[in-house]
C-alpha positions as CSV (number, residue, x, y, z in Angstrom):
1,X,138.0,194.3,80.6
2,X,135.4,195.3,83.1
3,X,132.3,193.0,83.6
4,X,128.9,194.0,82.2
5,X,126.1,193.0,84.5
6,X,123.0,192.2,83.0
7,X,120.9,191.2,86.5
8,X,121.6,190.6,90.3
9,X,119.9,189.3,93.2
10,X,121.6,187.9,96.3
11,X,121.8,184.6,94.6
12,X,121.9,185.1,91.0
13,X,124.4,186.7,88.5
14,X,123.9,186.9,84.9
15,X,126.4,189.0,83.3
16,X,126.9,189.6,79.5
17,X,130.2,187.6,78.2
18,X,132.1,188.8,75.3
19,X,132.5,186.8,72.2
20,X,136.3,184.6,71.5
21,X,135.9,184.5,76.0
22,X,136.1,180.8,77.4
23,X,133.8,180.7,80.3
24,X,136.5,177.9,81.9
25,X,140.3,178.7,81.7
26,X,141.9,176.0,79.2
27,X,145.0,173.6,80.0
28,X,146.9,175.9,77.9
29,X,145.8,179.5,79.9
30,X,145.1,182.6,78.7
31,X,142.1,184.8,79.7
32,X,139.3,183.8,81.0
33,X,135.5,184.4,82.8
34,X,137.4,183.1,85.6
35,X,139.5,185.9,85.7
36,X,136.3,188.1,86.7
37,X,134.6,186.3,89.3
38,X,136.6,188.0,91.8
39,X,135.1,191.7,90.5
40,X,131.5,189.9,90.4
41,X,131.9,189.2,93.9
42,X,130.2,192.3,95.1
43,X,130.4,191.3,99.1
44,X,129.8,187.9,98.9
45,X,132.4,185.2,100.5
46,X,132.2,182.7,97.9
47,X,132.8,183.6,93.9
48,X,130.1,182.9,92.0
49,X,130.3,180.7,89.6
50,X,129.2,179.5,86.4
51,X,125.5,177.5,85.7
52,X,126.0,176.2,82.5
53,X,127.8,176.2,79.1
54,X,128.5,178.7,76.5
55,X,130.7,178.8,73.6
56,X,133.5,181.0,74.0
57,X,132.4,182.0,70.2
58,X,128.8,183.0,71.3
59,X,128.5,186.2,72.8
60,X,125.9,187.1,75.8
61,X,124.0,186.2,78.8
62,X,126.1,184.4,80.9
63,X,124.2,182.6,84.2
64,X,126.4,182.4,87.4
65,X,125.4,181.6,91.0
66,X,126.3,183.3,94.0
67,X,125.8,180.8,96.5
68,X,126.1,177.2,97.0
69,X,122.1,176.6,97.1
70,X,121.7,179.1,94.5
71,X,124.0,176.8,92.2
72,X,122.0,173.8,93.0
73,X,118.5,175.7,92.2
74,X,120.4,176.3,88.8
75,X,121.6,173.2,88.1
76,X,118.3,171.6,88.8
77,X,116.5,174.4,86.4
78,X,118.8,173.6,83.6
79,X,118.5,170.1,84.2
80,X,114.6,170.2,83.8
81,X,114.9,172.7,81.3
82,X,112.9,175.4,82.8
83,X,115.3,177.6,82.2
84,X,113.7,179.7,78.4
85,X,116.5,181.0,76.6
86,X,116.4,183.0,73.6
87,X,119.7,183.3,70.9
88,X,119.9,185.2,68.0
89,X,121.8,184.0,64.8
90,X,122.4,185.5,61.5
91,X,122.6,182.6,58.8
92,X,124.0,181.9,55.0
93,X,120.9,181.1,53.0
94,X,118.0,180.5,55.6
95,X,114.6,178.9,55.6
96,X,112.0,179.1,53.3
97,X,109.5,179.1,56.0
98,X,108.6,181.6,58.3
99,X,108.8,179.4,61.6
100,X,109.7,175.7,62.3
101,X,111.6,172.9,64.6
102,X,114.7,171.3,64.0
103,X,114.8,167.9,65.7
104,X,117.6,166.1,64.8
105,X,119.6,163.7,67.7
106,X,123.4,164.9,68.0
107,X,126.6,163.2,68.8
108,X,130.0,163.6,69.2
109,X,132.8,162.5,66.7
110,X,136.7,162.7,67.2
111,X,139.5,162.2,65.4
112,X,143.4,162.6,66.0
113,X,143.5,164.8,62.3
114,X,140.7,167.2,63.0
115,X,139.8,166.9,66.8
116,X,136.2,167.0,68.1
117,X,133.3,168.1,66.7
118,X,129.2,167.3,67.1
119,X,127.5,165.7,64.2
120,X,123.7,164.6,63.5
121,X,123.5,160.8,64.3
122,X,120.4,158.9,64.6
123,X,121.9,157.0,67.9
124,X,122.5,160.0,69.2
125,X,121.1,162.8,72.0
126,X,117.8,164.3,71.5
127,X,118.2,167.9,70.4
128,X,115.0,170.1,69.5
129,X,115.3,173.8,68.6
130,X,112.3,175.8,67.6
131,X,113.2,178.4,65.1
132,X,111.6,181.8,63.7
133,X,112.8,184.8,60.7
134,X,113.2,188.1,62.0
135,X,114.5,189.3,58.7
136,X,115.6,189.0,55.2
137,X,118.1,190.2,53.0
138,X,121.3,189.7,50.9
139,X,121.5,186.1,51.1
140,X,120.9,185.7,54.6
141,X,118.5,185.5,57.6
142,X,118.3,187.0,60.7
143,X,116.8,184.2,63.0
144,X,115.2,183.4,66.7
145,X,116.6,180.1,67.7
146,X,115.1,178.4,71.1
147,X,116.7,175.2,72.1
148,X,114.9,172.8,73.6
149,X,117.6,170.4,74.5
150,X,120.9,171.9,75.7
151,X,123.2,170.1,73.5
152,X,126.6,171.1,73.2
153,X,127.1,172.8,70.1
154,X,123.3,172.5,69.1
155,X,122.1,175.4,67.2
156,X,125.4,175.8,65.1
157,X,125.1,171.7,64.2
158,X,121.2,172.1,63.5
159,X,121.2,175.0,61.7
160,X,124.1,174.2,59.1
161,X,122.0,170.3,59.2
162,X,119.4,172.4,57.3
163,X,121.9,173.9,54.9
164,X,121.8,177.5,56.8
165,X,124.9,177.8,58.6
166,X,125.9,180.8,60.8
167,X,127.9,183.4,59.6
168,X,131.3,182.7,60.8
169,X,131.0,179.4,62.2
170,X,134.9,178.3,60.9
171,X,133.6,174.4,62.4
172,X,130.2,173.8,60.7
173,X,129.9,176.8,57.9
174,X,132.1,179.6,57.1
175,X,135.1,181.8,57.9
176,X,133.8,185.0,57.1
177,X,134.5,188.4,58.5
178,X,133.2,189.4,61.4
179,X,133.0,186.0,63.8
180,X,130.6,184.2,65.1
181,X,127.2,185.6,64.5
182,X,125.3,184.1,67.4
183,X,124.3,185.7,70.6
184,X,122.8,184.5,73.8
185,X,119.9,187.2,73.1
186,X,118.1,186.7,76.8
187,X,117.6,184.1,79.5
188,X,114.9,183.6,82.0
189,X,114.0,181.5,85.2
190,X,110.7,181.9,86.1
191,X,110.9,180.0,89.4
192,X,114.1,182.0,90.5
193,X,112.1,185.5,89.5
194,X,115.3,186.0,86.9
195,X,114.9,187.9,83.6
196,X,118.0,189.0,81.4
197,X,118.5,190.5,78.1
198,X,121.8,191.1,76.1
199,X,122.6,194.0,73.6
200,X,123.3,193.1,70.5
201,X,127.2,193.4,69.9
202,X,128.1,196.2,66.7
203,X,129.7,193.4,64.8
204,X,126.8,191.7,64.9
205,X,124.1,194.5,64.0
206,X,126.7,195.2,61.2
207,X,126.2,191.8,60.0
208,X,122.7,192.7,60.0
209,X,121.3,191.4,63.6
210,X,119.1,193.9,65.5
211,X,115.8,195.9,64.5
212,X,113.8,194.4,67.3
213,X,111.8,192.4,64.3
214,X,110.5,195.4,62.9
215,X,113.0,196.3,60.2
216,X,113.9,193.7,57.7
217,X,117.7,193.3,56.7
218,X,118.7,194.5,53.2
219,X,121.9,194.6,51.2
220,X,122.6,197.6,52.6
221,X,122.5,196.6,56.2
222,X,124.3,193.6,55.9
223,X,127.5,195.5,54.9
224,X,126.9,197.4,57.4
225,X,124.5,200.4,56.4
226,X,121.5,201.2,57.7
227,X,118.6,198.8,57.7
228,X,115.5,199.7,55.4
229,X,112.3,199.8,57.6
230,X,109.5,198.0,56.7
231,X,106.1,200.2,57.1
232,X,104.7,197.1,58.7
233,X,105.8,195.0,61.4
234,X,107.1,191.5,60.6
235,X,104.6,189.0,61.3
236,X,104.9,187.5,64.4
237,X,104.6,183.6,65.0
């Protein structure tokens, strides 16, 4: 599998990762993004390297840097959160609302039965996540989630919390078809001059993801048809 490079600089890579792809080789092997950093080297003496966490699940922009001070500029951007990134989720059920925040502290939880999972807990980390509909239809809702807090596992704990799990999530919703229907839509760090934007996956415009807010999801599309255009564009928040 050859790497798809969404944006480089001389000290920035952000590269589009494939979904069920660990970004970190696990104790056990198997494939990894590790096992491209020497392709993404392009001249440089050092392999970039990873800037933060993504689900092997979630599919999309993936941050690396190419350089020691380029990694530390990262760090301390994702540490400060000025880093605005953009995912993409289809969900069972879905708001009632057109736009809202989720703020609901999260904590970890593990047991020797059912291993590790994140769970709402008062006593808990902050987590914020702004939310907005990009469309309807079926049963489900196509949604624009922006986390505020980088917790791990955030939007797929916040968004079954409100009784609108993703689509596939086989920990906090669903096993159905298809995987995991979130995607790490775009990413940008103004004070690095870095802007990226994924494509959205087939199996996810088949599970009704895509239309660039302009066409609302129907039946149809969310068995994988065609969408049904709405003469007017969605409202914007």
């Amino acid at each position: 599998m050859t790497p798809s490079v969404l944006y480089r600089d001389e000290a920035v890579l952000v590269i589009d990762k494939p979904a069920g792809l660990p970004v970190h080789r696990g104790p056990r092997g198997g494939p990894s993004v590790e096992d491209w950093l020497e392709a993404l080297r392009f001249g440089k003496r050092r392999l970039p390297q990873p800037a933060h966490r993504l689900d092997a699940d979630t599919a999309g922009c993936l941050v690396l840097g190419r350089t020691r001070p380029a990694l530390a500029a990262l760090g301390r951007a994702f540490a400060e959160g000025a880093v605005e990134k953009v995912y993409w989720a289809v969900v069972r059920g879905g708001p009632e609302g057109e736009a809202g925040e989720i703020a609901l502290p999260l904590a970890k939880r593990s047991s020797r039965a059912a291993g590790w999972r994140m769970v709402v807990d008062p006593a808990g980390q902050a987590a914020v996540t702004l939310w907005r509909v990009l469309g309807r239809g079926g049963g489900r809702v196509w949604l624009e989630l922006r986390p505020r807090t980088g917790r791990t596992h955030q939007l797929r704990v916040h968004c079954a919390a409100m009784g609108w799990p993703i689509l596939g999530d086989v920990v906090y919703g669903g096993a159905e078809p298809g995987g995991l229907a979130l995607l790490a839509r775009s990413v940008a760090i103004p004070s690095l001059g870095v802007a990226a934007e994924a494509p959205v996956p087939r199996r996810l415009e088949a599970l009704g993801m895509g239309g660039g807010g302009r066409e609302r999801i129907d039946a149809a599309s969310l068995a994988g048809g065609p969408a049904t255009r709405d003469p007017s564009p969605m409202r914007t928040i």
